[in-house]
C-alpha positions, 0 to 999 in steps of 0.5 A: 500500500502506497505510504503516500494515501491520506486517511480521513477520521470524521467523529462526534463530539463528546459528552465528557469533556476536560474541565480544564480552564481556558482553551485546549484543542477539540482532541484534548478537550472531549475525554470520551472514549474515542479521544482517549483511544486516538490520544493513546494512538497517539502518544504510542505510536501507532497513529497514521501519518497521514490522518485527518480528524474532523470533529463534529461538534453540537456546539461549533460544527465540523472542526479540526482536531486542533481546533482550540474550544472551551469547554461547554455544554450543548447535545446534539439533537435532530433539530441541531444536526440540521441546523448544521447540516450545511456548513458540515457538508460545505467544509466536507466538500472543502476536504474533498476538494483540497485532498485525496483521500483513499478512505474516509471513515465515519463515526457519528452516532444516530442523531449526528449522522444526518449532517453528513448524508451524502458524503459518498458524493462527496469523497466519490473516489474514496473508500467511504466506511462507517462505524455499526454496533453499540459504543464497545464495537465502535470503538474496537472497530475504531482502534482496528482501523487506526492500526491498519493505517498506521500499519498500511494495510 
């Protein structure tokens, strides 16, 4: 597999945030299980080089790891996701435009999933995968995936 692909992660914001005061970045800040996963991915270094994450947030929309937020408290519902349906898709589209992504892979649960209907057009020359199951499933799906990147399988 060419070492040259670029990968893209989109993922749901989380309930359990830092309570750090001030500014951290999107990955730091939500402490759910994906970002202690991607973290740890991280820190030992099994994460893809070539990695993109976006971050689908209630409260600032589709976002960039890095992306310094502070910590708030807003869930996502049905009425919030379509309020943030056209600017998930307009940044997406961007992504999409700027890169070439050999896989995109989502995991967003029920009430985030409709901001990103479509996305297959979008990324039409990538391999559009999405995360199934209940969280321990998602999150075991999630590590293989990572690995398998970072491995270049």
């Amino acid at each position: 597999m060419d070492s040259s692909q670029r990968y893209l992660l989109i993922v749901a914001c989380s309930q359990r945030k830092r309570s750090d005061v001030g500014f951290l970045p999107a990955i730091e800040r939500y402490d759910g299980g994906n970002y202690r996963l991607l973290r740890k991915a991280r820190r030992e270094g099994y994460w893809p080089e070539r990695l993109d994450v976006l971050i689908l947030s209630a409260k600032y929309g589709l976002i960039e790891a890095s992306t310094p937020i502070v910590n708030y408290e807003q869930r996502m519902n049905k009425e919030r996701a379509s309020e943030l349906k056209a600017q998930t898709m307009q940044t997406l589209q961007s992504y999409a435009q700027q890169n070439v992504y050999y896989e995109v892979y989502v995991d967003l649960g029920q009430d985030y999933i409709f901001t990103v209907e479509g996305v297959e057009k979008l990324f039409n020359n990538s391999l559009v995968r999405y995360a199934k199951g209940r969280i321990g499933e998602r999150l075991f799906q999630l590590k293989t995936w990572i690995v398998e990147k970072c491995k270049g399988t």
